[in-house]
C-alpha positions in Angstrom: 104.8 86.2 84.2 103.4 89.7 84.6 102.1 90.4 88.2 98.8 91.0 88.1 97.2 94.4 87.7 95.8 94.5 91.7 99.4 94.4 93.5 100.2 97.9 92.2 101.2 99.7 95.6 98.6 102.3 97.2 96.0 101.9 94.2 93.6 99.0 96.5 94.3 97.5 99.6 96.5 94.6 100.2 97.1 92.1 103.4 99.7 94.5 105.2 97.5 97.3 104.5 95.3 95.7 107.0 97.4 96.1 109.8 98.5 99.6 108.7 94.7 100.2 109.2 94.7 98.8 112.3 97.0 100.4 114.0 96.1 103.3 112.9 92.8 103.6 113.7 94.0 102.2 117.6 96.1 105.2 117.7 93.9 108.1 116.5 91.4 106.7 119.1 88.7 104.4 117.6 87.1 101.7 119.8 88.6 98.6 118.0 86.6 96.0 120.2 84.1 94.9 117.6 86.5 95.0 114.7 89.1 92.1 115.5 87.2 89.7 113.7 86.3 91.6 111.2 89.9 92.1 110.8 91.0 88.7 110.9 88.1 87.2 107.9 90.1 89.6 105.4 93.3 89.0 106.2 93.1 85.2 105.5 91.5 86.1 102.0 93.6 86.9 98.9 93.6 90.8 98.5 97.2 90.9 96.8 96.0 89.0 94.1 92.0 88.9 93.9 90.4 92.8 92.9 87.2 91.3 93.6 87.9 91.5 97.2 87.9 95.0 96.8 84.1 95.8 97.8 84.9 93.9 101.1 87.9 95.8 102.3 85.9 99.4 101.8 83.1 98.4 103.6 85.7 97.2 106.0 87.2 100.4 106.2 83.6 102.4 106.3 82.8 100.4 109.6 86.0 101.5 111.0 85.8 104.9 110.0 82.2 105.2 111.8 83.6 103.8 115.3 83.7 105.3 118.1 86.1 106.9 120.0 87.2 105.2 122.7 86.5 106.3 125.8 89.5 108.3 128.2 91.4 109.1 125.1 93.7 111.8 126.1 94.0 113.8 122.6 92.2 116.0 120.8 92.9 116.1 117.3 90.7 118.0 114.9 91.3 117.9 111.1 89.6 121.5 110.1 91.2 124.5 109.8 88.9 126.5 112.6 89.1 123.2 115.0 93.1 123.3 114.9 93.0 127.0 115.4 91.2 126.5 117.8 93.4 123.8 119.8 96.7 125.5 119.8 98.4 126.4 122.5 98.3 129.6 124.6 101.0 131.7 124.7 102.1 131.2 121.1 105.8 133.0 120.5 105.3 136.2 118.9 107.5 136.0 115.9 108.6 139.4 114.0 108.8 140.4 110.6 112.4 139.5 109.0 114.2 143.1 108.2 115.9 142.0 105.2 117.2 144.0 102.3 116.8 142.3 98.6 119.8 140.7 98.9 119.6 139.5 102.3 116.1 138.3 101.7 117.2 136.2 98.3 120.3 134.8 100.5 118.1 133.2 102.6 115.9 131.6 100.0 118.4 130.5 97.8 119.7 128.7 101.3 116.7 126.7 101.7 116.6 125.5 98.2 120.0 124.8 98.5 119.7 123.3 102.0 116.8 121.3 100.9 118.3 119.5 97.9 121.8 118.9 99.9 119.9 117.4 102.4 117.6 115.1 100.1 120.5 114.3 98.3 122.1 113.1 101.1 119.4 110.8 102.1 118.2 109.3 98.4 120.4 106.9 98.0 119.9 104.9 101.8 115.8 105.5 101.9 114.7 102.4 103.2 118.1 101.2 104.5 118.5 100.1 108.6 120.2 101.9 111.3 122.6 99.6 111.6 123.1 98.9 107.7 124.0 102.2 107.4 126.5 102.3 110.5 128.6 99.1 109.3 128.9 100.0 106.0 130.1 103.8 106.8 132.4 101.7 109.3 133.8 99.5 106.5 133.9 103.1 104.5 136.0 104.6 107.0 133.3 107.7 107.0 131.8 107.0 109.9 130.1 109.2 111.2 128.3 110.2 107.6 130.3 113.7 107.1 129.2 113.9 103.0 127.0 112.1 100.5 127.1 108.5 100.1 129.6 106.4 98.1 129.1 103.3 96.2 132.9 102.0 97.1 132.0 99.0 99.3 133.8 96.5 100.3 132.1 93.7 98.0 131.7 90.9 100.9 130.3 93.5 103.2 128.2 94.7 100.6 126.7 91.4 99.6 126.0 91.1 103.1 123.9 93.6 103.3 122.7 93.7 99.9 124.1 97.4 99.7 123.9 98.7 96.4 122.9 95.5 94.4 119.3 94.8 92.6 116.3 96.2 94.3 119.1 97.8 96.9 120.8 99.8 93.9 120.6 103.7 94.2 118.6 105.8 91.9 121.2 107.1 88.9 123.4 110.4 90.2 122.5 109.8 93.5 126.1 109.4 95.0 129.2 111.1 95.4 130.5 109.4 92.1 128.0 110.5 90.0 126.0 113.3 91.4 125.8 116.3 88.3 122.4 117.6 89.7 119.4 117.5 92.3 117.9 114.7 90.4 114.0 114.6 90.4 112.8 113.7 93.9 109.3 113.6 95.4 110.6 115.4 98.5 111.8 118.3 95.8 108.8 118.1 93.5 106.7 119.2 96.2 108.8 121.9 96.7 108.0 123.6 93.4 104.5 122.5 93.1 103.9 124.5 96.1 105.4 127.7 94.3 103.6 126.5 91.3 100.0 126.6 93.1 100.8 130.0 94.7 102.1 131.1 91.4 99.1 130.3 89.6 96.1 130.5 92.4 97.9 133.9 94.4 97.2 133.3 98.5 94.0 132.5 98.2 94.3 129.2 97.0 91.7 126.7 97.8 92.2 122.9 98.4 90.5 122.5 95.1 92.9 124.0 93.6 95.5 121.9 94.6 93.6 118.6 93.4 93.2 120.4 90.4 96.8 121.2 90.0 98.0 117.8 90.7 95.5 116.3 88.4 96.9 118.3 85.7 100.8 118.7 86.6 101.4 115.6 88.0 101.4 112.4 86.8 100.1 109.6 89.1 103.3 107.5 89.3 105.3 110.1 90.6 102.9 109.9 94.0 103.1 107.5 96.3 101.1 105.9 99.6 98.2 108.6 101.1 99.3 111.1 97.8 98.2 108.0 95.8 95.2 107.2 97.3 94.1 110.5 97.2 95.1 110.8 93.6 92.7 107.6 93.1 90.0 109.6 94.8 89.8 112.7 93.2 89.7 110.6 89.6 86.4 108.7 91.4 85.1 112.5 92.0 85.2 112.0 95.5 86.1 115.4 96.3 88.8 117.4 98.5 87.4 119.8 101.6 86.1 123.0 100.7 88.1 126.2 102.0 87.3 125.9 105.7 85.4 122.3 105.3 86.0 119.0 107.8 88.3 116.4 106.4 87.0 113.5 107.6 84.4 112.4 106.1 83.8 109.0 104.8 84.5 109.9 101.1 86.8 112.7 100.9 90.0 112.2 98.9 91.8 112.3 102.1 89.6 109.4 104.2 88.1 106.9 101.6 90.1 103.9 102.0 93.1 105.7 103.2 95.6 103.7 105.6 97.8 106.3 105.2 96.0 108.9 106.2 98.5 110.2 108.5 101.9 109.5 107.4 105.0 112.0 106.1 103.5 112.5 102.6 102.4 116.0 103.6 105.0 116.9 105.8 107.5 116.9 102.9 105.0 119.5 100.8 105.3 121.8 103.4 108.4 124.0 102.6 107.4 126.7 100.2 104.7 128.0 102.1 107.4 128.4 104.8 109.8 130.1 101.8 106.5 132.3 101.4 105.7 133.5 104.1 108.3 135.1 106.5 108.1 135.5 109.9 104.3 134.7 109.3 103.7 131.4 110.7 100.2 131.4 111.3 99.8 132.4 106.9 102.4 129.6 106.2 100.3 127.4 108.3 97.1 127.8 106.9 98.3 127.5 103.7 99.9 124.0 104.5 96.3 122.9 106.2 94.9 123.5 102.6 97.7 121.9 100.5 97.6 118.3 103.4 93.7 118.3 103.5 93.5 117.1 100.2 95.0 114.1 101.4 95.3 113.4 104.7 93.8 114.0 108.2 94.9 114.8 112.0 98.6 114.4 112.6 99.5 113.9 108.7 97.9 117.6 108.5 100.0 118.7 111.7 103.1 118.2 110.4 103.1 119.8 107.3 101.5 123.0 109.2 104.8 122.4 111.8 107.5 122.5 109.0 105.9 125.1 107.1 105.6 127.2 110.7 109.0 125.9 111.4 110.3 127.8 108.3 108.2 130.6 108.1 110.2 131.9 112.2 113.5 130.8 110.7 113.2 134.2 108.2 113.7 135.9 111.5 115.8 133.7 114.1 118.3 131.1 114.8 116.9 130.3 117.6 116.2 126.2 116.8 114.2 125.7 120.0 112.3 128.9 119.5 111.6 127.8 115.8 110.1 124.7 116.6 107.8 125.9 120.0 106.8 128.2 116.5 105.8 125.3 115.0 104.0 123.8 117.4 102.2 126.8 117.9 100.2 126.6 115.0 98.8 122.8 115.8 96.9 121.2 118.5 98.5 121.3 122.0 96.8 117.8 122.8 97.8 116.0 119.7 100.4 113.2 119.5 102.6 114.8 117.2 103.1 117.8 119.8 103.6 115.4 122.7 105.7 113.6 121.1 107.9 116.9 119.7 108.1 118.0 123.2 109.4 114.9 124.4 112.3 115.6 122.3 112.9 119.4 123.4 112.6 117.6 126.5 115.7 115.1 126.5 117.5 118.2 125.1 117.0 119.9 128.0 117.6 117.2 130.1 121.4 116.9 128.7 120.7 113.6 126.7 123.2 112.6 124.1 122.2 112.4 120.3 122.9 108.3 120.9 120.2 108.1 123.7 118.0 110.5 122.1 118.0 107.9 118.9 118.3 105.0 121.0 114.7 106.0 122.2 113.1 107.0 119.1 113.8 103.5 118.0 112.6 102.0 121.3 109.9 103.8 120.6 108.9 103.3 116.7 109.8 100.4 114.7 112.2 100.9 111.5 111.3 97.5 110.1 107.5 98.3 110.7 106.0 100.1 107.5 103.7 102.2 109.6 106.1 103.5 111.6 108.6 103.6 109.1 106.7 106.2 107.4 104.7 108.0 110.2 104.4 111.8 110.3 105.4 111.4 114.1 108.0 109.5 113.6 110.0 111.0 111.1 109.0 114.4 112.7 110.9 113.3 116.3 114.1 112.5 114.0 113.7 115.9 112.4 113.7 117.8 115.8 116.7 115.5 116.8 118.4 116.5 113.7 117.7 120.2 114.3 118.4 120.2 118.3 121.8 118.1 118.3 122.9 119.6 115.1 124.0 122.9 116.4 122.9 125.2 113.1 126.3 122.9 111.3 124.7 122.4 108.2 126.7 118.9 107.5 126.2 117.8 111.2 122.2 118.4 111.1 122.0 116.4 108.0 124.2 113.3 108.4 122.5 113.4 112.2 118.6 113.2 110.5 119.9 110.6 107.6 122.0 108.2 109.8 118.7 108.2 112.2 117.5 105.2 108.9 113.7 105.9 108.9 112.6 108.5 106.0 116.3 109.2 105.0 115.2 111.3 102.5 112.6 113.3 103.4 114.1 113.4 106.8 117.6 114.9 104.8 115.5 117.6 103.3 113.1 119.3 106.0 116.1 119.6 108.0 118.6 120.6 105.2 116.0 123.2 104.4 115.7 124.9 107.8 119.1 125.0 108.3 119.7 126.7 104.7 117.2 128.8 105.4 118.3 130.3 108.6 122.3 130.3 108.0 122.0 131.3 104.2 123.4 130.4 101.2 126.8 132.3 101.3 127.2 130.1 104.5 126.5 126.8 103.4 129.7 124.7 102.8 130.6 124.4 99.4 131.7 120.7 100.1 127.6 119.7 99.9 126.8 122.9 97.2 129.2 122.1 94.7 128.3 118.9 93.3 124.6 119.3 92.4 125.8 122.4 90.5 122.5 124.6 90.9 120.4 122.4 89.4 117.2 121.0 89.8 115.4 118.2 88.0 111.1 118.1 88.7 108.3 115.7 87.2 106.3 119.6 87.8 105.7 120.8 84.0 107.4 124.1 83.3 110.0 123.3 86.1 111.6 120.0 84.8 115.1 121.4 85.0 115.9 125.0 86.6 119.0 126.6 88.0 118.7 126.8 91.8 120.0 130.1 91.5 116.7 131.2 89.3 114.4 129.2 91.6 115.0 130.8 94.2 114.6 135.0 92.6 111.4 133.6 91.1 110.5 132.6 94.4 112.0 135.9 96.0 109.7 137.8 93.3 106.3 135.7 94.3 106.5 136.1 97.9 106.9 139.5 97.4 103.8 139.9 95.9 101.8 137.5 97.8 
């Protein structure tokens, strides 16, 4: 039998939404107290199944949004442009403009492209997988540690085991070594161009209206997922996006309305091109990140696609990795979670930890088999620090390191890739990860469905020029 309309992921809420929402709202700081029974009466109905049900988990979710914060909450965590501005740290690192002749400047670009589809590559075909999938099969492999893209030869009892490569566990199509002829169509790449394709068409001034209107138009719905999709489902109920400088979190904006995802790694990954954009201008790639995120999300989901897009924006001008992510964190609240929990990481660096222990903790810390933290900005942002910091500017290294962490593989894969290419260049990436997509990208972005690399990355050249 067909399943029924209602268990369509991220469209209305189902049972284990209601725990996303509950932890969620525990750790942005709402006073929970009155809620647990709340809670507990909709869980025990039949929300996969019963769209009727639907009027009692919004007004759920309204009650929750109007709590409380509870009281000796140590963060503060704004979600509009002035109050994040306001929060940042003192002492910001001055970052210069990049001195870069034409082809120096379209070197760097064409890196990051480059980077960024190696490194989502590298993660597609494992998203979802376990840390210690991964590690036995590469074992069996003979490739451990991960040194290129993935390979479907398995040894078939292993494989069984782990239900590697079989059914719902199968790879999308071109996504490993044996059959890899392109960057096949990725959300983590999508994003990628509809961020030049916004700045294309809207010029720096771009509003957050603009992107809802963009995606409305350019992108169909399917090709969205979690807090996109919500949002998506938001803006076709008119609720609307912020204004230019507006608050995000109201109760019906398309970032907040029944959203349990409001702050997980959908936005970080549509961060990159206003990095490409703007170099050695954090603060500009930044803000435009905060306008592109508040469509859809709210606090730390916002953060880190402000970080990467910061992140990216220094590495025109440095190779410096600590230096490019204190940039980063420069441009979001000094008293959020997302910068505590970055700074933990420069931290264990510093302290002479090993990449084992500093994974070993991330894990302690955040659950792999819990969706929530599965897919948490904070999360996948500690991974991508650890990827950068242990990965010594070696392209394959920095990868492999941010994959083999499980988590987000993909997305994970791709902000790192991206930095990486950006700061060492194309000319210096190793053809070993290069040479098999063959300069080619595949979007769901119309206009942009298949495009050399190469030309993606002087059309971007040519845009931030004039930006």
């Amino acid at each position: 039998m067909p399943r029924p309309w209602t268990t369509q992921p991220w469209l209305t809420v189902k049972r284990g939404d209601l725990e996303i929402e509950r932890r969620q709202a525990e750790e942005e700081g709402k006073d929970l107290a009155s809620m647990a029974r709340g809670f507990k009466r909709l869980a025990a109905l039949d929300l996969d199944n019963d769209l009727a049900l639907w009027p009692k988990a919004q007004a759920l979710f309204a009650k929750v949004h109007r709590l409380p914060m509870r009281r000796g909450y140590k963060f503060r965590e704004p979600s509009d442009i002035a109050g994040i501005r306001n929060a940042r740290p003192s002492g910001r690192p001055a970052i210069r403009r990049p001195r870069l002749g034409r082809a120096g400047f379209f070197d760097k670009m064409y890196g990051a492209w480059l980077g960024r589809c190696c490194g989502c590559m590298a993660g597609k075909p494992v998203e979802g997988r376990r840390r210690r999938s991964m590690e036995r099969i590469l074992k069996v492999q003979g490739r451990w540690p991960l040194s290129h893209y993935w390979s479907m030869k398995v040894d078939p009892k292993v494989a069984a085991e782990e239900n590697w490569f079989k059914d719902q566990g199968a790879p999308p199509p071109g996504t490993v070594i044996e059959g890899i002829r392109c960057m096949v169509e990725d959300d983590d790449t999508n994003y990628t161009a509809t961020g030049y394709a916004i700045l294309a068409r809207h010029g720096a001034d771009f509003a957050p209206a603009d992107v809802a209107g963009f995606w409305l138009g350019n992108i169909p719905f399917y090709h969205v997922c979690t807090a996109e999709r919500v949002a998506y489902r938001n803006l076709v109920m008119t609720l609307p996006p912020p204004g230019p400088d507006g608050k995000v979190d109201g109760e019906f904006s398309s970032a907040t309305f029944v959203n349990p995802y409001r702050e997980w790694i959908g936005a970080q990954i549509r961060a990159d091109f206003f990095g490409y954009a703007a170099p050695g201008n954090p603060e500009r790639a930044a803000g435009w990140a905060w306008r592109d995120a508040c469509i859809s999300h709210v606090k730390n989901g916002i953060y880190g696609e402000m970080w990467v897009a910061a992140m990216l924006a220094a590495a025109w001008t440095t190779d410096d990795l600590v230096r490019i992510i204190r940039a980063g964190l420069g441009e979001i609240p000094a008293r959020s979670r997302l910068a505590a929990e970055i700074e933990k990481v420069i931290g264990w660096k510093k302290d002479g930890w090993t990449f084992d222990q500093a994974i070993d903790r991330i894990h302690t810390d955040w659950d792999e088999s819990s969706r929530h933290d599965w897919c948490h900005t904070i999360s996948n942002a500690a991974i991508v620090a650890t990827g950068l910091l242990w990965g010594d500017l070696d392209f394959e290294k920095s990868v492999c390191r941010a994959v083999t962490c499980a988590f987000d593989t993909d997305c994970n894969g791709a902000t790192v890739g991206s930095i990486v290419g950006l700061v060492l260049g194309a000319k210096r990436m190793p053809k070993k990860w290069t040479g098999p997509i063959r300069d080619t990208l595949q979007t769901g972005i119309h206009g942009l469905h298949e495009i050399k690399l190469s030309d993606m990355a002087r059309k971007s050249c040519d845009l931030a020029a004039r930006l």
